[in-house]
Z-matrix of the N, CA and C atoms (Angstrom, degrees):
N
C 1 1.447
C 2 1.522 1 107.83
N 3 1.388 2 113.09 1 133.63
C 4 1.428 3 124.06 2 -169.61
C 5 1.665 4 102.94 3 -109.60
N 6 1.429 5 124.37 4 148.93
C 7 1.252 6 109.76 5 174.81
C 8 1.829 7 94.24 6 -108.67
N 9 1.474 8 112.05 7 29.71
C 10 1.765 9 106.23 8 170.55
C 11 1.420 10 102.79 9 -100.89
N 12 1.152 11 116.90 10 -3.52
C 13 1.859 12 107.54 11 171.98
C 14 1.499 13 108.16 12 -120.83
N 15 1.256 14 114.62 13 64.97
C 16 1.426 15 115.52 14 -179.45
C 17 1.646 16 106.74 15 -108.60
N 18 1.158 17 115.96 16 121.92
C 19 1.197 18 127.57 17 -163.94
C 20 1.660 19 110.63 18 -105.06
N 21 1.690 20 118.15 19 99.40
C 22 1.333 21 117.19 20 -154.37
C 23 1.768 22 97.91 21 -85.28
N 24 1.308 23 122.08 22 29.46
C 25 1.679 24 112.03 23 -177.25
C 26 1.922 25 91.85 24 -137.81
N 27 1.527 26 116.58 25 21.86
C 28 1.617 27 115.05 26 -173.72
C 29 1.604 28 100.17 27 -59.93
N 30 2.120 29 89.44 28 -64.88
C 31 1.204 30 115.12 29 -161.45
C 32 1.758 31 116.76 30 -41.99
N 33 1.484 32 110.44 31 -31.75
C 34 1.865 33 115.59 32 -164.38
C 35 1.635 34 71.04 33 -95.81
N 36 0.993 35 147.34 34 -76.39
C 37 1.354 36 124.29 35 -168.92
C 38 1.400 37 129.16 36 -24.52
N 39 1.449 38 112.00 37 -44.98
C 40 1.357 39 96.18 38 170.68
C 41 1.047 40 125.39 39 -98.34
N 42 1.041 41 127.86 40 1.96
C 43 1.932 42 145.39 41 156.09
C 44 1.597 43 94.68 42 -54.80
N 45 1.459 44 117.98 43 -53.14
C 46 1.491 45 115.23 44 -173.40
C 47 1.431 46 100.34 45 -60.62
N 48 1.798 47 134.15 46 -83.42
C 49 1.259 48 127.13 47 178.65
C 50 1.506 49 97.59 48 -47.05
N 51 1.088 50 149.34 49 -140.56
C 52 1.553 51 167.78 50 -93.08
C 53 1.708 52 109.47 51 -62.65
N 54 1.532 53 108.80 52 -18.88
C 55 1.124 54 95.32 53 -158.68
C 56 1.414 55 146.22 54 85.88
N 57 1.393 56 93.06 55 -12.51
C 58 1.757 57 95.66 56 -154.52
C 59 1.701 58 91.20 57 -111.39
N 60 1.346 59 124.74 58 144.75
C 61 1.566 60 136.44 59 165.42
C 62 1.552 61 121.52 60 -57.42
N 63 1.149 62 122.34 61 45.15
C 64 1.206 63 101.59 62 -169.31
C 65 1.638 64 146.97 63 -62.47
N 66 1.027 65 98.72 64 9.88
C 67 2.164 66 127.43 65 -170.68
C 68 1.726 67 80.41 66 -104.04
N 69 1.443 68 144.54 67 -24.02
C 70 1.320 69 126.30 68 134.53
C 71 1.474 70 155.62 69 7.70
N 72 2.007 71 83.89 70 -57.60
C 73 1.223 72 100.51 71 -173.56
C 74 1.196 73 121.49 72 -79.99
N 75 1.328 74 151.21 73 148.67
C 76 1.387 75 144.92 74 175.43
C 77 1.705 76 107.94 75 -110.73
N 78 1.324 77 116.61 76 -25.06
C 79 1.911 78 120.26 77 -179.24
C 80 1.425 79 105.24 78 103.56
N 81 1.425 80 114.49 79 36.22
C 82 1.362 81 100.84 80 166.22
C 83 1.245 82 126.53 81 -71.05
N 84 1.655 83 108.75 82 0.29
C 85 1.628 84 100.36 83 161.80
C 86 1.835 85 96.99 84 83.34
N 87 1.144 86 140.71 85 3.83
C 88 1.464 87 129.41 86 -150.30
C 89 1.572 88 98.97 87 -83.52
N 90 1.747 89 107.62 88 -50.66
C 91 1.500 90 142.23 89 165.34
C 92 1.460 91 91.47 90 -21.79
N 93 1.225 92 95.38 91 -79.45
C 94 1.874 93 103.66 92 -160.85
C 95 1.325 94 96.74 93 -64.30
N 96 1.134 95 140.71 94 -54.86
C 97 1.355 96 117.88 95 -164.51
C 98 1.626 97 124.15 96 -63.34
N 99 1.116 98 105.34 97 -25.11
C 100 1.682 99 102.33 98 154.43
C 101 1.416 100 147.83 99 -125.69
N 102 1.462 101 95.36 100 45.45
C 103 1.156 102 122.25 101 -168.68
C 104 2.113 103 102.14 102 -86.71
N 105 1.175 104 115.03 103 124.64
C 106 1.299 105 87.47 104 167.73
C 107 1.513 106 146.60 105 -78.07
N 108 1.116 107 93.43 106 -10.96
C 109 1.643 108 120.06 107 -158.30
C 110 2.049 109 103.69 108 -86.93
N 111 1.527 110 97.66 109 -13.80
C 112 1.319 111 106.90 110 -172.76
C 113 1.278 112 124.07 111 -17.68
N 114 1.540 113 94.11 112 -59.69
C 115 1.662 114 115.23 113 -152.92
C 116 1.382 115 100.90 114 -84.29
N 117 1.056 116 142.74 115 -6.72
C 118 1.696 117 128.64 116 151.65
C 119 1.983 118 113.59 117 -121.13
N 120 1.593 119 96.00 118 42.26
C 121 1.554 120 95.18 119 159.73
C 122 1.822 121 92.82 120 -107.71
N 123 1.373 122 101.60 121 161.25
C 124 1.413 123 113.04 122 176.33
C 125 1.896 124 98.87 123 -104.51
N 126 0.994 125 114.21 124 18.34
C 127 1.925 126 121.10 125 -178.88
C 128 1.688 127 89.93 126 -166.55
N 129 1.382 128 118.44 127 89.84
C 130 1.310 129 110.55 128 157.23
C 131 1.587 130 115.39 129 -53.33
N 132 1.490 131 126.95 130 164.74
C 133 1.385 132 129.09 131 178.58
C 134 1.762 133 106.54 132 -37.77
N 135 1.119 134 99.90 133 -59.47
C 136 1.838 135 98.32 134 -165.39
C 137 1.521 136 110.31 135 -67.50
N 138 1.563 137 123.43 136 -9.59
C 139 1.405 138 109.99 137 -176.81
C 140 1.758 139 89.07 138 -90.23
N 141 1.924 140 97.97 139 -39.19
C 142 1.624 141 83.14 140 -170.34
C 143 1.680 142 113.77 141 -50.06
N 144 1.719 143 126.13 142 -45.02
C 145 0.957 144 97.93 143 -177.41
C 146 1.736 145 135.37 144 -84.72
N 147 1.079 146 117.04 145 7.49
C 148 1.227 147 138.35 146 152.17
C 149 2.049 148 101.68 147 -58.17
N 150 0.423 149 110.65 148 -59.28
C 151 1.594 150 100.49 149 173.16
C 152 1.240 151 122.65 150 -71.25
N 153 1.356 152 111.98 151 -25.89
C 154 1.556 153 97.79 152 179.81
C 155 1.890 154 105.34 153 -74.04
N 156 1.671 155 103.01 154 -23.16
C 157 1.377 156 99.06 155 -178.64
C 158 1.701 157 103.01 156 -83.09
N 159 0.680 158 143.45 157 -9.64
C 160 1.677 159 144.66 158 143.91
C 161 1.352 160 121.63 159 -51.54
N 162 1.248 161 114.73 160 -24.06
C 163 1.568 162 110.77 161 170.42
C 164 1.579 163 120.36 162 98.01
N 165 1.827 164 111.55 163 0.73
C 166 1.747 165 132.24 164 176.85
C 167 1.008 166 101.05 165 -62.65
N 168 1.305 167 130.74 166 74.19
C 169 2.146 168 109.78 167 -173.70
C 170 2.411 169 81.13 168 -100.24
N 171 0.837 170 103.19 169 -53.89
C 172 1.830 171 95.65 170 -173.24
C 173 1.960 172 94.36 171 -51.33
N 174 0.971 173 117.40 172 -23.73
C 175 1.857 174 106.26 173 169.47
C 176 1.659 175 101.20 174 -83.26
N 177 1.203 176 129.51 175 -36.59
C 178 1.333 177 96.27 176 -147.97
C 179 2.024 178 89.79 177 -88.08
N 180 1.551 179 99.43 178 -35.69
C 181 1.415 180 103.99 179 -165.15
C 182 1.928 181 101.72 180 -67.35
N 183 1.273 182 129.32 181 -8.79
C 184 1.615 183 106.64 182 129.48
C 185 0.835 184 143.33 183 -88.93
N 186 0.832 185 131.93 184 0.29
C 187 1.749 186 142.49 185 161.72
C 188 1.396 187 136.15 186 -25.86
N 189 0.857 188 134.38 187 110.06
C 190 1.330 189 126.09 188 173.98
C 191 1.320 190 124.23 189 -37.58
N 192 1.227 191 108.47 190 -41.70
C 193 1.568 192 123.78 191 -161.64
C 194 1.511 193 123.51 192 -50.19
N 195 1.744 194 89.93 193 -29.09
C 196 1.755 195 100.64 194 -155.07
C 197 1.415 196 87.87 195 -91.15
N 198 1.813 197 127.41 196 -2.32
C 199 1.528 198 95.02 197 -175.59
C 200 1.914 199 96.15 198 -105.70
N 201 1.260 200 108.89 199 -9.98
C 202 1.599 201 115.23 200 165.20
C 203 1.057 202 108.45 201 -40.45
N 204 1.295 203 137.67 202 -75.03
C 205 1.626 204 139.50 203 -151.46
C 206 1.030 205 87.53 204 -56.45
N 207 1.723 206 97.06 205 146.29
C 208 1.132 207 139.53 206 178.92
C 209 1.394 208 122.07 207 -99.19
N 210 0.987 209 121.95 208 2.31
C 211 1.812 210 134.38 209 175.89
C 212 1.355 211 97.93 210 50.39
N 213 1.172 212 134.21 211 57.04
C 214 1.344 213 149.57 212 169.80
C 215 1.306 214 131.21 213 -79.10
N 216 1.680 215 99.49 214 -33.64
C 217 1.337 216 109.89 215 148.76
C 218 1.809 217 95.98 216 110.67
N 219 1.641 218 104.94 217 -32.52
C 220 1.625 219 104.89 218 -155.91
C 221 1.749 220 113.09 219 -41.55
N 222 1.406 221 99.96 220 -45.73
C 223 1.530 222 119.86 221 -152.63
C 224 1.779 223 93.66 222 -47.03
N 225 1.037 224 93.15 223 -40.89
C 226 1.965 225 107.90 224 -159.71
C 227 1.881 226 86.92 225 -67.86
N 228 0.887 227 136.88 226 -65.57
C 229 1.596 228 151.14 227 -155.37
C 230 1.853 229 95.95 228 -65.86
N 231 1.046 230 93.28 229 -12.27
C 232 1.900 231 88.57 230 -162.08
C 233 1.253 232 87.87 231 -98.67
N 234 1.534 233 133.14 232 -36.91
C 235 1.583 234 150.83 233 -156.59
C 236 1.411 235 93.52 234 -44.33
N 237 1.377 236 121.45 235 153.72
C 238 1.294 237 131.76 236 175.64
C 239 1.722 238 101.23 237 -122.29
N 240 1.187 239 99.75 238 -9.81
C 241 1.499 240 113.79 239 172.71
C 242 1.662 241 135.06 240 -126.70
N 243 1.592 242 86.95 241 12.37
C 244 2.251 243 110.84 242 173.71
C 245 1.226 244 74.95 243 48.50
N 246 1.488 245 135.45 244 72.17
C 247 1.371 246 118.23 245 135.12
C 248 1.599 247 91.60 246 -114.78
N 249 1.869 248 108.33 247 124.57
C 250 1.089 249 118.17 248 174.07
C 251 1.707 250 123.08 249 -89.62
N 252 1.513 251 118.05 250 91.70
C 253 1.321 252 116.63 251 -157.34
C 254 2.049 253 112.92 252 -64.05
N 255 1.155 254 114.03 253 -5.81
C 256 1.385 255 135.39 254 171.05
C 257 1.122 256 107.31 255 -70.22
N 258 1.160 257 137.53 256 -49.99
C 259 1.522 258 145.20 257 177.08
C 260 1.702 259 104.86 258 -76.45
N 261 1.312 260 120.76 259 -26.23
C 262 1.518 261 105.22 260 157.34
C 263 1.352 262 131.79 261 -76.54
N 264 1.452 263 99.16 262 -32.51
C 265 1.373 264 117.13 263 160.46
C 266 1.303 265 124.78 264 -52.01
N 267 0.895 266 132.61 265 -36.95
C 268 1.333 267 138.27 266 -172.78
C 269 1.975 268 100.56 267 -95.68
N 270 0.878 269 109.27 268 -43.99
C 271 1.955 270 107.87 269 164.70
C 272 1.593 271 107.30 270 -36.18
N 273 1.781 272 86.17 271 -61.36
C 274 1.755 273 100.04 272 -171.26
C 275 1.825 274 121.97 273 -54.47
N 276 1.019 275 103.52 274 -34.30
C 277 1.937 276 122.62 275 162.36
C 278 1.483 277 98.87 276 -77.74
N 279 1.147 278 137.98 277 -22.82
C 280 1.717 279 115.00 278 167.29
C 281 1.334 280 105.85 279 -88.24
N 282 1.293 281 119.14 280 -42.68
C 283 1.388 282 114.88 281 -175.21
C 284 1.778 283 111.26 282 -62.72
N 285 1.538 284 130.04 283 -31.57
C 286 1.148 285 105.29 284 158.41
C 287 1.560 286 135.51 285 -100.09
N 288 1.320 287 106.90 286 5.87
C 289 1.069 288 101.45 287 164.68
C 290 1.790 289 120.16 288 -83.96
N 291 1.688 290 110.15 289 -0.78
C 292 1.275 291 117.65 290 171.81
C 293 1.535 292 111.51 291 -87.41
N 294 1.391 293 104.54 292 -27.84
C 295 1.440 294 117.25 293 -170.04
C 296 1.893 295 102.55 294 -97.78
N 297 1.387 296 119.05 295 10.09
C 298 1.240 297 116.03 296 150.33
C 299 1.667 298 96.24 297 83.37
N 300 1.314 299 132.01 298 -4.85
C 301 1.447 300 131.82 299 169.77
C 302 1.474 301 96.31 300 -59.13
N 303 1.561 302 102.80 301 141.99
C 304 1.316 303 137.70 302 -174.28
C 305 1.411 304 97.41 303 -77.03
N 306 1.866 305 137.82 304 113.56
C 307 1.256 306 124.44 305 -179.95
C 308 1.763 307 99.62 306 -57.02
N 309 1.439 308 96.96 307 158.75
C 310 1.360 309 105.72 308 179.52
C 311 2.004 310 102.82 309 -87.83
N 312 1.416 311 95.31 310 -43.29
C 313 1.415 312 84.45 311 -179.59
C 314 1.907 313 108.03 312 -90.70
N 315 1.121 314 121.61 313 121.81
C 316 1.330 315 116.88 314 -166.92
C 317 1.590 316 112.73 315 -89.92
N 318 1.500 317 107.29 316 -35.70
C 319 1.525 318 101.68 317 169.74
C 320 1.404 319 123.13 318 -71.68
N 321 1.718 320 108.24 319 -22.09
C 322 1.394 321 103.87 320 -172.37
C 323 1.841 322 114.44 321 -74.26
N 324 1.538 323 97.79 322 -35.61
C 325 1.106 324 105.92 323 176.65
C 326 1.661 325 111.00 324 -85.43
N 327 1.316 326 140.84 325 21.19
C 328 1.365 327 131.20 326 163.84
C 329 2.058 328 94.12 327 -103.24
N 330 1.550 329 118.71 328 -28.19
C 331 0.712 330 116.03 329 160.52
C 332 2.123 331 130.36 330 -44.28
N 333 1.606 332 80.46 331 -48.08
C 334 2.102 333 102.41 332 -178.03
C 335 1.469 334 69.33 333 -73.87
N 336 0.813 335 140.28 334 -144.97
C 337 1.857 336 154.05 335 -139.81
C 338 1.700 337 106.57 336 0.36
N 339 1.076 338 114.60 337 -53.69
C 340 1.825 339 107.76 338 -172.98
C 341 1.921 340 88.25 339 -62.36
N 342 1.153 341 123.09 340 -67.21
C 343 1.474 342 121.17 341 166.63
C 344 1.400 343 121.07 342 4.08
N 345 1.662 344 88.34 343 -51.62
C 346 1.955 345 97.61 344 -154.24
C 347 1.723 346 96.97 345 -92.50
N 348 1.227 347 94.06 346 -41.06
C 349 1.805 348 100.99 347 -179.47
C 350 1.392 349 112.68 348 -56.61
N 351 1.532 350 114.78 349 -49.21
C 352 1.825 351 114.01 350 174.53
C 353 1.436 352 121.42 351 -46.49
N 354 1.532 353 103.79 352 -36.96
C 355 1.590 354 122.94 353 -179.98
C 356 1.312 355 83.20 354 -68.23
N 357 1.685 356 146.66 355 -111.77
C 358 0.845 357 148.41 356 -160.52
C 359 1.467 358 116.52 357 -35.39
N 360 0.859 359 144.53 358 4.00
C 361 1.483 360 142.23 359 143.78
C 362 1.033 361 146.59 360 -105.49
N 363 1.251 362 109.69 361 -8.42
C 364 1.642 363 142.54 362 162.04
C 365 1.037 364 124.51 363 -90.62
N 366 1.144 365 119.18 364 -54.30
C 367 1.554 366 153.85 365 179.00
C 368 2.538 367 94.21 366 99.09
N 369 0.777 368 87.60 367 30.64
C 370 1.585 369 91.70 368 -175.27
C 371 1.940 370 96.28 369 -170.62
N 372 1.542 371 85.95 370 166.32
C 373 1.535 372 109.50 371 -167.09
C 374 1.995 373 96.86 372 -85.97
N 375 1.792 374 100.45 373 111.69
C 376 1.783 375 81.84 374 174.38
C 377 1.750 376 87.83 375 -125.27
N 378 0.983 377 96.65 376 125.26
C 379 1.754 378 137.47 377 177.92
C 380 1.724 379 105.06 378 -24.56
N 381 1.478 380 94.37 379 -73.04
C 382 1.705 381 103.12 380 -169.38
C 383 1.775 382 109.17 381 -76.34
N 384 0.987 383 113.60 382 -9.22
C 385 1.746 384 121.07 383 177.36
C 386 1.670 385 106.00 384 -71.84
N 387 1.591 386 78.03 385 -64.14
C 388 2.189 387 95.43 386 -173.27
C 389 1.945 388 90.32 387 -55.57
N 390 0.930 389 120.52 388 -85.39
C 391 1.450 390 135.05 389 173.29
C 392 1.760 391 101.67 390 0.84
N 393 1.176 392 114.38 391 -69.35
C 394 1.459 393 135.41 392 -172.69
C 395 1.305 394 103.86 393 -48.85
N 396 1.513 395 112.80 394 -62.66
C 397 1.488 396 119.85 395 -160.29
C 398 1.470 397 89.31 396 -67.84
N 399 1.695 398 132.83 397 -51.33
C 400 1.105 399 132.38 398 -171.45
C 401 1.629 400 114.71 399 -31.90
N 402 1.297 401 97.92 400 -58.56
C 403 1.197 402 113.37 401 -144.65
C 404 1.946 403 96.67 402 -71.26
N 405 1.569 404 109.42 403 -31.74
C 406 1.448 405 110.91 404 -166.65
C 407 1.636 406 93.94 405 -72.65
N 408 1.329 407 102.93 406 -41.81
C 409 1.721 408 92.91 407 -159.04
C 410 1.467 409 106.62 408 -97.25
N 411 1.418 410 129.84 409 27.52
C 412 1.669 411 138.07 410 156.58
C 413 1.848 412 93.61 411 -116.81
N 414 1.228 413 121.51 412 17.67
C 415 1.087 414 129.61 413 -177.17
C 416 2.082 415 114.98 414 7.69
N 417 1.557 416 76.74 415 62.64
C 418 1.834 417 106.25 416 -173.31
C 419 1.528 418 83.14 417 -118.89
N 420 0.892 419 138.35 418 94.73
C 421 1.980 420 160.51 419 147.92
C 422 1.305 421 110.43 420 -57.04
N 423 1.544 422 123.10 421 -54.09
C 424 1.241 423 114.80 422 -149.82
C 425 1.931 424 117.58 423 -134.50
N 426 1.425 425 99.84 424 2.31
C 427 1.142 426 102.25 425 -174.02
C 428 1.958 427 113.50 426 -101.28
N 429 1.012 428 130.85 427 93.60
C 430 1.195 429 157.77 428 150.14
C 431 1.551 430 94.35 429 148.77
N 432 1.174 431 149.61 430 24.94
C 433 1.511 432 143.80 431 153.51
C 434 1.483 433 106.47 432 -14.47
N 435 1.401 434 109.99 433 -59.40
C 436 1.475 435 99.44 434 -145.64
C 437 1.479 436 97.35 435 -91.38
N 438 1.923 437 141.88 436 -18.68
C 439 1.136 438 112.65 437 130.76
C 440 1.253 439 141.69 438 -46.58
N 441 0.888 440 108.96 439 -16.51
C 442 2.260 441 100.12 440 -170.23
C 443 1.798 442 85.22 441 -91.48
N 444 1.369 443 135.56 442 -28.33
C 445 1.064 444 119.45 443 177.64
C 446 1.412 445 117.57 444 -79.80
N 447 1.180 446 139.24 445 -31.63
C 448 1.426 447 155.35 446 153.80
C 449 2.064 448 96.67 447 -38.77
N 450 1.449 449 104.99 448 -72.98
C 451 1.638 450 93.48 449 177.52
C 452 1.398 451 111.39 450 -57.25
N 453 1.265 452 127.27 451 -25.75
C 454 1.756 453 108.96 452 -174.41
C 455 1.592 454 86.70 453 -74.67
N 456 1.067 455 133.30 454 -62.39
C 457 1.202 456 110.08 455 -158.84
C 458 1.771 457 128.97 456 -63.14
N 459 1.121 458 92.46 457 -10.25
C 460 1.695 459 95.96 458 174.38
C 461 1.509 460 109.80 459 -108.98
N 462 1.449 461 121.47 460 29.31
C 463 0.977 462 141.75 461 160.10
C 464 1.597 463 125.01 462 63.31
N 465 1.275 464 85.35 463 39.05
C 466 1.660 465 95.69 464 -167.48
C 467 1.389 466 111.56 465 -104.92
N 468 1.806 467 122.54 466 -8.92
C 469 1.317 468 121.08 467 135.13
C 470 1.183 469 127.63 468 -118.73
N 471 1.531 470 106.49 469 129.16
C 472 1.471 471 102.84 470 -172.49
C 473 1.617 472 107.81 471 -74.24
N 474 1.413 473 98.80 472 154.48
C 475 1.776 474 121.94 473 -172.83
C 476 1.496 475 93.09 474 -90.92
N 477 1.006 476 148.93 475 -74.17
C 478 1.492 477 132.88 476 179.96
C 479 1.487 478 122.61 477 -88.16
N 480 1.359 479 124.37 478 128.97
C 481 1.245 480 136.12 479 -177.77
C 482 1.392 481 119.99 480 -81.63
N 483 1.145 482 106.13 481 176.74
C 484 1.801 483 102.06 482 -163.24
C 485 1.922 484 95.77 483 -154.69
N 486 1.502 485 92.33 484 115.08
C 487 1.643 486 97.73 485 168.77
C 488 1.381 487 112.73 486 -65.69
N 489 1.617 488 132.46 487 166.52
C 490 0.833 489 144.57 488 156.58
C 491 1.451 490 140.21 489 -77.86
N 492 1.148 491 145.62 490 -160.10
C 493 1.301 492 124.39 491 -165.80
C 494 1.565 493 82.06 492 -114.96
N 495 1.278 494 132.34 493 -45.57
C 496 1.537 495 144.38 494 -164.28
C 497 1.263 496 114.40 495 -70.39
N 498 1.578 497 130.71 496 -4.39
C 499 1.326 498 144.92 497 -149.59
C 500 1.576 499 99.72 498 -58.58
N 501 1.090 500 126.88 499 -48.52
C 502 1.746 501 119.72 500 163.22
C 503 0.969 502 128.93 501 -53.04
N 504 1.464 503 130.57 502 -19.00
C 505 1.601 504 120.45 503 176.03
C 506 1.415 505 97.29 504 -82.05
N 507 1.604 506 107.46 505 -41.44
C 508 1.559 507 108.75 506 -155.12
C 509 1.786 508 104.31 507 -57.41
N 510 1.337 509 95.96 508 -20.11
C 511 1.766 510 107.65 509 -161.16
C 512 1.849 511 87.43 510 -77.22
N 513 1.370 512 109.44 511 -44.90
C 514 1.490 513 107.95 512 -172.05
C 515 1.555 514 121.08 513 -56.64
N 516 1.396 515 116.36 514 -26.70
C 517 1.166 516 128.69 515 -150.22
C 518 2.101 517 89.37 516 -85.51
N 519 1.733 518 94.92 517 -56.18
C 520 1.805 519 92.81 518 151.26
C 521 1.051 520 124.85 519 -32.86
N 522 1.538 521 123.89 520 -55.01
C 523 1.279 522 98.76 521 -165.40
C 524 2.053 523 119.01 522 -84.03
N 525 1.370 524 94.06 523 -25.44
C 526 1.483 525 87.85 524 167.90
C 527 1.750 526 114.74 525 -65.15
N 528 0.611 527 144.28 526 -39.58
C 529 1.705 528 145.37 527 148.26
C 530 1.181 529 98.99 528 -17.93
N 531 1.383 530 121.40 529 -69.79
C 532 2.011 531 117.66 530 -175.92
C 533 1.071 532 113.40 531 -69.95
N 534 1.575 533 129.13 532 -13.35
C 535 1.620 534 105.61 533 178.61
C 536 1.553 535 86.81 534 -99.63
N 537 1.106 536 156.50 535 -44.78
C 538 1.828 537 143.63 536 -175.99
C 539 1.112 538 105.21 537 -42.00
């Protein structure tokens, strides 16, 4: 991390997308301490947002970190200041995947994409679809096979999927995402 690419308009940027206050934060550390994902981010939540208020957006938006979180939600619930660091997180993965940065974590994010595609084709999350696409395009074939076959058979993913009745808004809500 360089302090010659510090970008003093990051921080209201992502206050604008995310919503969230981040000049808020003071480092009480609350984020990180119950975050699960901690121990293999290289910017737990509270350093990440400590940097975004520094102005590192070309550090954080390669980062590993931002494709770690787990959208778990904790960081936000622990906040002493409802700043939900998940909801920056998730800005910070649009903003480079808009800005054409290479995710740092590549399986996690081919994982987020089969995710986003099931939603967009379903209009809901169906298990063995996302799973499928996952698995071809992290070109990981064979490693938990014989769980995902153990859950199909005890019926804990269903084999045929089922659209929703709402499937056009859900599609709309996509497409405003691609024109922002």
């Amino acid at each position: 991390m360089t302090m010659l690419n510090v970008d003093l308009t990051f921080s209201e940027e992502i206050r604008s997308l995310s919503g969230q206050n981040v000049q808020r934060c003071y480092y009480c550390m609350r984020c990180t301490a119950g975050c699960p994902a901690t121990p293999f981010m290289e910017y737990p939540p509270a350093q990440l947002l400590k940097l975004v208020q520094m102005g590192q957006k070309a550090t954080l938006l390669s980062s590993s970190a931002i494709w770690l979180c787990i959208g778990c939600e904790t960081c936000g619930t622990r906040c002493p200041n409802e700043i939900h660091a998940g909801a920056v997180i998730d800005t910070l993965r649009q903003m480079a995947l808009a800005e054409g940065v290479a995710p740092a974590e590549k399986t996690v994010f081919r994982l987020h994409e089969a995710f986003l595609d099931s939603i967009r084709l379903w209009g809901r999350l169906h298990e063995l679809t996302m799973l499928m696409q996952y698995k071809v395009t992290s070109r990981d074939l064979w490693s938990d096979l014989d769980m995902g076959l153990d859950m199909l058979l005890k019926g804990k993913i269903h084999p045929l999927p089922q659209r929703i009745q709402g499937l056009a808004e859900v599609r709309s809500l996509f497409e405003m995402g691609d024109e922002a």
